[in-house]
LOKOLBA-238947 format. One record per residue (C-alpha): x, y, z; residue in one letter. Coordinates in steps of 0.25 Angstrom, whole numbers, plus 5000, padded with zeros to 4 digits. Each point is the difference from the previous one (the first is absolute). Layout:
<pts>
X,Y,Z,A .
...
</pts>
This chain:
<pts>
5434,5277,5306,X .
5001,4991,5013,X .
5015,4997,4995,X .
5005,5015,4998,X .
4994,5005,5012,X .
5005,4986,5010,X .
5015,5005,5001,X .
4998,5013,5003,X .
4989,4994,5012,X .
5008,4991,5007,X .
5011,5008,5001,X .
4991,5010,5008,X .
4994,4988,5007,X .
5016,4996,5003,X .
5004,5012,5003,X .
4987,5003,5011,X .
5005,4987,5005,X .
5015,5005,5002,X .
4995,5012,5007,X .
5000,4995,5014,X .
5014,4997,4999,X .
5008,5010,5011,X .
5009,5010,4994,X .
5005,5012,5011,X .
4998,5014,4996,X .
5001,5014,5007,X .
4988,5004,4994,X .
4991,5005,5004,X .
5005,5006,5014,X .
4990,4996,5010,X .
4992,5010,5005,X .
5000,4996,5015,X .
5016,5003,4998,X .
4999,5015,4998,X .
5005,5006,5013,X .
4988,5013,4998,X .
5003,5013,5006,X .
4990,5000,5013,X .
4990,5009,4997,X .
5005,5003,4985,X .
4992,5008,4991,X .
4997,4992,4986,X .
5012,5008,4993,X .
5007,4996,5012,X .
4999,4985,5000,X .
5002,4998,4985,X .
5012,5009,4999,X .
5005,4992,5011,X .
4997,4986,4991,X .
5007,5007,4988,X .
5012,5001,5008,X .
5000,4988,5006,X .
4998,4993,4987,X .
5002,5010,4988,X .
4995,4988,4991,X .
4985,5004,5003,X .
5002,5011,4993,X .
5006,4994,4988,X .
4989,4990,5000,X .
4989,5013,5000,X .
5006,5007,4988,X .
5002,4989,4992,X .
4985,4998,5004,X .
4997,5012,4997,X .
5006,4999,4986,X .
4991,4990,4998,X .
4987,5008,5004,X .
5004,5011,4992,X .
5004,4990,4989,X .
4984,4994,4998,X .
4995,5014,4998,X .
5010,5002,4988,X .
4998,4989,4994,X .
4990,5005,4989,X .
5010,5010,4994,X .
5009,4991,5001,X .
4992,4991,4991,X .
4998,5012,4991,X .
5014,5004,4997,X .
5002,4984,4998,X .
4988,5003,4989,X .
5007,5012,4994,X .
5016,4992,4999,X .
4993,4988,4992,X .
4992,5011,4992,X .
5013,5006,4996,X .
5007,4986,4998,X .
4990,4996,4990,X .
5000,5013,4993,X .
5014,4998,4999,X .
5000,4985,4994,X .
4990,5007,4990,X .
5010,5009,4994,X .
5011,4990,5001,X .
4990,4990,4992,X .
4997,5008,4989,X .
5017,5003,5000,X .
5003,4989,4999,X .
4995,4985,5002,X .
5000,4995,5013,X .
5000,4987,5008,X .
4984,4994,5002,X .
4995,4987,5006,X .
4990,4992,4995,X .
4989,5009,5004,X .
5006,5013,4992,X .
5004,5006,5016,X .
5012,5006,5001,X .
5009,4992,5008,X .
5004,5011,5007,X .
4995,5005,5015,X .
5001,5013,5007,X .
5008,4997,5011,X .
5000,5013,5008,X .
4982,4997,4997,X .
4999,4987,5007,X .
5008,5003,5012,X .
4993,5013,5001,X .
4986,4991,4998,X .
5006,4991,5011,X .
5003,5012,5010,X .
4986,5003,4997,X .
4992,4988,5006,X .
4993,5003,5013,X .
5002,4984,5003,X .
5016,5002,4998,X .
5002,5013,5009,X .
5002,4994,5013,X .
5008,4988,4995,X .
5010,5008,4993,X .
5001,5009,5013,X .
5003,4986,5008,X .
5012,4998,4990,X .
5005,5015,5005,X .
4996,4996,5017,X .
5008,4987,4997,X .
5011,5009,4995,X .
4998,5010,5014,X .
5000,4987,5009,X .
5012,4994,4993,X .
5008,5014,5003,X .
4997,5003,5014,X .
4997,4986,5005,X .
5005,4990,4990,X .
4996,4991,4990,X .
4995,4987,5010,X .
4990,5011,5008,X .
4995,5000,4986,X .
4998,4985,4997,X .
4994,5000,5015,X .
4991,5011,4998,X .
4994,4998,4988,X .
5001,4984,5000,X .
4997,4996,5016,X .
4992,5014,5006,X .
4992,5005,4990,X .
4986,4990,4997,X .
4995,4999,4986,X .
4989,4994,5004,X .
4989,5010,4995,X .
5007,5002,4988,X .
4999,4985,4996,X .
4986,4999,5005,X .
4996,5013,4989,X .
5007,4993,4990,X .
4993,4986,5001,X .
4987,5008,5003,X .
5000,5009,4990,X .
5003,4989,4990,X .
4987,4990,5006,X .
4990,5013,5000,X .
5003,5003,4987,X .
4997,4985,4993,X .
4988,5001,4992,X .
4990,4990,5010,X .
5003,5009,5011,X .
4997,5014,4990,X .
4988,4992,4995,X .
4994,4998,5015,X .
5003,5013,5004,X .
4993,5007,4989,X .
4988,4990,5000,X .
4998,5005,5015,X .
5001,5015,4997,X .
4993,5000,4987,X .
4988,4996,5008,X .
5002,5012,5010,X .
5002,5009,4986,X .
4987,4994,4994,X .
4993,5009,5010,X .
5004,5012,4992,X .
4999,4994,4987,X .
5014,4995,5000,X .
5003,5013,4993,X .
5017,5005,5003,X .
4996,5009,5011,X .
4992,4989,5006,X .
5012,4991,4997,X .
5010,5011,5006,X .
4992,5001,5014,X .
4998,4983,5002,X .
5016,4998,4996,X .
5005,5013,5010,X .
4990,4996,5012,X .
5000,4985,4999,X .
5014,4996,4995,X .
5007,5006,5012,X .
4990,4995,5011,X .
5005,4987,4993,X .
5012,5003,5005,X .
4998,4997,5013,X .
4997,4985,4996,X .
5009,4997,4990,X .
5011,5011,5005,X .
5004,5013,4993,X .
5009,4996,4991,X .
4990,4991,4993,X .
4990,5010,5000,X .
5007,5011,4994,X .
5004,4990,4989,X .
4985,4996,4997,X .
4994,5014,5002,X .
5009,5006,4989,X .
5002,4989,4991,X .
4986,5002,5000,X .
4998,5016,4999,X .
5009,4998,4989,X .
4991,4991,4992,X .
4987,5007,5005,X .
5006,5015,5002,X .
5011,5003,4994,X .
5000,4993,4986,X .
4989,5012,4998,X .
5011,5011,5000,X .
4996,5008,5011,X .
5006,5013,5002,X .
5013,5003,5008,X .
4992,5006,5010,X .
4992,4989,5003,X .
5012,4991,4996,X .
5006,5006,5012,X .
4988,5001,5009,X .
4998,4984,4998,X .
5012,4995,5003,X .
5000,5010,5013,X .
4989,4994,5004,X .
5004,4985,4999,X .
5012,5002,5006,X .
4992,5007,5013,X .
4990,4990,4999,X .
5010,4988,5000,X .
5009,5005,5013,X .
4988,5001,5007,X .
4989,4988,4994,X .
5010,4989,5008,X .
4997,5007,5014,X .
4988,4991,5001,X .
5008,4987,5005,X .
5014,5000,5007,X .
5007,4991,4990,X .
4998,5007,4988,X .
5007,5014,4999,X .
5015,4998,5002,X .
4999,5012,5010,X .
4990,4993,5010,X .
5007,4989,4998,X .
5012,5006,5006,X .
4991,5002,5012,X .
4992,4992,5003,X .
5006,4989,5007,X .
5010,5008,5009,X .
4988,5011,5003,X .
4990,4987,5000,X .
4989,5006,4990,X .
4993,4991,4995,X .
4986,4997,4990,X .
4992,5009,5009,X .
5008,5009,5006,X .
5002,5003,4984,X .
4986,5001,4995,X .
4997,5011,5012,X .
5009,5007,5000,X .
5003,5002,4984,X .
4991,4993,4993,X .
4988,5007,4999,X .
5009,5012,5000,X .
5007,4995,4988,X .
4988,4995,4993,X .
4995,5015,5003,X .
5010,5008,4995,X .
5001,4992,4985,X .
4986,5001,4997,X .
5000,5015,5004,X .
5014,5003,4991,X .
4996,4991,4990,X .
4984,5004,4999,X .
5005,5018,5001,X .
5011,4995,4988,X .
4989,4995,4993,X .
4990,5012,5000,X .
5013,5008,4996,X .
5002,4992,4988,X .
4985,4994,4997,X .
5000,5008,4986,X .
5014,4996,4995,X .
4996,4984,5005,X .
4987,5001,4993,X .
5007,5005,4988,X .
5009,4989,5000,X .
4989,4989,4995,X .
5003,4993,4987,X .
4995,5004,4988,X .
4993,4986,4997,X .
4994,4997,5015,X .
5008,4986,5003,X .
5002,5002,5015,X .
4991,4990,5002,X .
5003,4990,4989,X .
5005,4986,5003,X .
5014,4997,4999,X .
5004,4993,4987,X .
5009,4990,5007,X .
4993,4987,5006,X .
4999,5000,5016,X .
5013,4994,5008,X .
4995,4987,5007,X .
4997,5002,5015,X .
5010,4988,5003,X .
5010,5008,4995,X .
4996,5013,5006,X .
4998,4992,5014,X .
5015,4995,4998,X .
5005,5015,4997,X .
4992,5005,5012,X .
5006,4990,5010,X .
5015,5002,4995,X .
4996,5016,5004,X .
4994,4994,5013,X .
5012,4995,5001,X .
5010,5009,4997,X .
4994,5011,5011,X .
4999,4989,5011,X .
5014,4998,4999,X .
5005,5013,4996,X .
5010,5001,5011,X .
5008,4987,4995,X .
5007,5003,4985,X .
5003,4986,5000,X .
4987,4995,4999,X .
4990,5009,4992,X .
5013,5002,4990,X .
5000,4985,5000,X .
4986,4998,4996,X .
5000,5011,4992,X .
5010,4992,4989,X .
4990,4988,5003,X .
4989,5013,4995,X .
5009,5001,4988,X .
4999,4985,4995,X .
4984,5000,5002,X .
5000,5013,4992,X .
5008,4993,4988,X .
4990,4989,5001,X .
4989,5007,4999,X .
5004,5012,4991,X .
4987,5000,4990,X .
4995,5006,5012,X .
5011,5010,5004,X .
5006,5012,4996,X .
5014,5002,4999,X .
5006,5000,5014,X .
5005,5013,4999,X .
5013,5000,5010,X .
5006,5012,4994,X .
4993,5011,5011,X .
4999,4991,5011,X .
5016,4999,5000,X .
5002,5014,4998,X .
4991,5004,5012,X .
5007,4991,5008,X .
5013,5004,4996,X .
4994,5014,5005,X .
4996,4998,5013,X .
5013,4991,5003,X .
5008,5012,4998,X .
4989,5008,5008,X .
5003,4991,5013,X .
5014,5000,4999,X .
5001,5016,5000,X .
4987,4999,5011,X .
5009,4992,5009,X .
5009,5011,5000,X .
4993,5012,5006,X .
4993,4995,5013,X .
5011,5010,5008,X .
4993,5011,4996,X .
4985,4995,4999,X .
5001,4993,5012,X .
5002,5013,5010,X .
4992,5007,4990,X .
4987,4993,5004,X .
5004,4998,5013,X .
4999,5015,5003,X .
4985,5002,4993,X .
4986,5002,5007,X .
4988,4992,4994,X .
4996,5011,4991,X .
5014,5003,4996,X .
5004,4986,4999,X .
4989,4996,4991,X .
5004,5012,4990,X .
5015,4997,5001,X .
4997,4985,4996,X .
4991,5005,4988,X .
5012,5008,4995,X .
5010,4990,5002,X .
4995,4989,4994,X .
5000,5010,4987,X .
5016,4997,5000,X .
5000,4988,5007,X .
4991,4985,4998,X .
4989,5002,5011,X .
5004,4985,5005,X .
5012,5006,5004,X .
4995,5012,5008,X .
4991,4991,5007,X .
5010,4989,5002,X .
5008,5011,5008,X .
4989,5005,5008,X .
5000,4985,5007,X .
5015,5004,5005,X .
4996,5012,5007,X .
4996,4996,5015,X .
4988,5006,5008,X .
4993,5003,4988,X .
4986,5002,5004,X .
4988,4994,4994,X .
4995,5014,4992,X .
5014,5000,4997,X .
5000,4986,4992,X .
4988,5004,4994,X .
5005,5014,4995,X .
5012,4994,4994,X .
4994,4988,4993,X .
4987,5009,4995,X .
5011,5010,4994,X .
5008,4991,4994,X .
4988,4995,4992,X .
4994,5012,4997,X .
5013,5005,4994,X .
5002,4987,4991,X .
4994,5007,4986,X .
5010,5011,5000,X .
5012,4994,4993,X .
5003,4987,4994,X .
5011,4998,5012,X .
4989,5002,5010,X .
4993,4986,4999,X .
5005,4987,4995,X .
4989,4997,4989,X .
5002,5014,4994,X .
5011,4996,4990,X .
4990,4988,4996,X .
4989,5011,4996,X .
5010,5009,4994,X .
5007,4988,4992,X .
4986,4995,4995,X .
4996,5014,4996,X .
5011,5009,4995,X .
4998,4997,4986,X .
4986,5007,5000,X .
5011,5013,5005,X .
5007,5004,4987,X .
5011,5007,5008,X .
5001,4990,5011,X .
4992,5003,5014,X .
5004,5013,5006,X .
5004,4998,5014,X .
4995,5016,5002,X .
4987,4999,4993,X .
4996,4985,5008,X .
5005,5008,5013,X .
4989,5010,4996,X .
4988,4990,4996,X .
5003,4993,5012,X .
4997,5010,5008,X .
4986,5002,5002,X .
4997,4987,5002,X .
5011,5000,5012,X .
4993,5012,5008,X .
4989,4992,4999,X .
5004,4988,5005,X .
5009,5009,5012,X .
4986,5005,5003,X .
4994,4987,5002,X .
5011,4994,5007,X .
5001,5011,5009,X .
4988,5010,5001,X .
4990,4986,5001,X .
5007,4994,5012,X .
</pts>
């Protein structure tokens, strides 16, 4: 396993490492370079930016193709299901026609092609790189092919997107599922361990572990653990839906507790100088308050169907068959996480430990799962084709947020970070000077309220949505998750913003 999987790592540890070499590109224009109409009305100033550089615009459809893409993806999935549905009903009758060519296994050798692009349009994780092939393409034509190289190799960081991969890997080994669970089933054991006792302790404890072991680690454990607790008892779409609302909510705001543990404090909080306490006043008992309120209402709204879900023989509470991972090796899993978030800034480092991570894994593999690389990668290949579009629109979020009081500001930030990641909606608000200190606060609080909405809005979304889509037959409907997200966002805008 260690041997399949070392290529691949170090030519992503090599190529963090060849990141800081300097390659000039156009793109994006500076802000501070934009001669603004004096006194220009929002229309004003971004038609102005248009026509000064008509790439912006290019850049916002494409990202807006992209957008719109996500929300397809379902029936695009489903015309895949129906093409290979017709494919195999035709190598049926061509079969029993004549004799045709099988492998080994009695398959049909033969694959619907027109199926598997169609099942390839329709991954959530592919959408934004396919639409960074179609940008690279916009770039090359209006400001040529090196722009690109310098762009997407030199401006654009893939830091975060590295860091989820690793995370997302190290969170999902079996000592650190083990030790989670452990700590939560003693919290469930108050209400007998039953799944709606399960349900409540995962979407109230998992994200507030977030703001430890940071949001993308949290959203890997808490629904790797719904799906083993929650979701293996077939609940209905509603409460499908209504779950992975809630998670998601929970999640973007569960990391406000500390400042180095939602990526968008972590854009702030050393320009704006917030630190541990300014945090825990100003959010965190607000954050804490608005997930056991969502999660405790979502709960009495679906405490029949959760009672109902109980196994027929009542093994909530039995043992686990498998023997108990040692705690050297658990320690040793825990520290390379410790790790991994201490130095989540440098690629270079928690990538390189991480291939270390990979050989102790090998040797210890009678007490490991699989390490399951397959949904880290995809997420992180989702969110680097997130920032590369993200880096792209600050001409017209920029001014947008400029022109916003606190109230507006905060509700402007909420419906943005829907379309865009809310790291990059607060990462722009650092740019705009003079902004106030109910201002940073409006913007910051907005942001994470808003990060359940879509699977764009918040980094660890597509981990949670990777983890979870096979318990949704037709894949995650962007529309209905919109939908079960909801509530639990007024609620959390309530808190953030009527409890001040």
């Amino acid at each position: 396993m260690f041997r399949r999987f070392l290529p691949l790592f170090v030519t992503l540890m090599f190529a963090a490492i060849a990141h800081g070499s300097e390659v000039a590109s156009a793109l994006p224009k500076p802000l501070a370079s934009y001669s603004d109409p004096a006194g220009g009305t929002l229309w004003e100033v971004l038609r102005y930016r248009a026509s000064v550089e008509p790439f912006n615009v290019a850049a916002l459809v494409i990202f807006a193709c992209a957008i719109l893409h996500t929300f397809f993806t379902v029936r695009i999935r489903h015309w895949a299901h129906l093409i290979e549905a017709r494919h195999a009903k035709r190598q049926t009758a061509r079969r029993a026609e004549q004799s045709a060519d099988v492998d080994d296994d009695g398959q049909v050798d033969e694959v619907s092609f027109g199926g598997q692009i169609l099942h390839f349009l329709g991954e959530v994780e592919a959408v934004f790189g396919l639409w960074a092939v179609v940008l690279a393409g916009a770039i090359t034509w209006f400001k040529g092919w090196p722009n690109v190289v310098g762009y997407v190799g030199q401006h654009v960081s893939y830091t975060e997107p590295l860091f989820v991969v690793v995370i997302m890997a190290l969170a999902g080994t079996r000592p650190v599922l083990d030790l989670a669970e452990r700590a939560m089933r003693q919290v469930a054991s108050i209400g007998g361990r039953s799944p709606g006792a399960w349900w409540l302790t995962i979407l109230i404890v998992a994200p507030l572990f977030g703001s430890l072991i940071t949001e993308p680690a949290a959203m890997t454990i808490g629904a790797l653990l719904l799906a083993r607790q929650f979701y293996d008892l077939k609940p209905s779409a509603r409460l499908a839906y209504g779950t992975i609302g809630l998670l998601f909510v929970n999640v973007s705001v569960g990391g406000t507790l500390t400042h180095f543990a939602a990526p968008p404090v972590i854009m702030v909080s050393a320009p704006w100088g917030w630190g541990l306490t300014h945090m825990l006043t100003h959010f965190g008992v607000r954050a804490v308050l608005g997930i056991v309120i969502s999660t405790v209402v979502y709960y009495f709204l679906f405490r029949r169907e959760l009672a109902s879900l109980a196994p027929a023989s009542s093994t909530t509470g039995a043992k686990p068959t498998r023997p108990p991972v040692p705690i050297w090796i658990t320690s040793v899993h825990v520290l390379f996480l410790a790790f991994t978030v201490w130095q989540a800034h440098y690629p270079v480092l928690f990538i390189g430990a991480f291939l270390f991570f990979l050989a102790f894994a090998q040797a210890t593999a009678h007490h490991q799962n699989r390490v399951d690389l397959r949904s880290p990668i995809l997420v992180g290949f989702f969110l680097a084709g997130l920032v590369i579009h993200g880096g792209l629109q600050s001409w017209w979020i920029q001014p947008l947020l400029s022109r916003l009081g606190e109230v507006p500001l905060f509700i402007g930030a909420t419906i943005l970070t829907a379309f865009n990641d809310n790291a990059a909606i607060t990462f722009l608000a650092t740019l705009v000077p003079d902004f106030t200190d109910p201002l940073k606060y409006a913007v910051v609080a907005g942001a994470v309220t808003g990060g359940g909405l879509t699977v764009i809005a918040n980094a660890p979304n597509p981990a949670g949505q990777a983890i979870l889509a096979r318990y949704f037959p037709q894949g995650v409907s962007p529309l209905r998750l919109a939908l079960a997200a909801l509530f639990p966002t007024l609620v959390m805008a309530m808190c953030f913003m009527l409890a001040r």
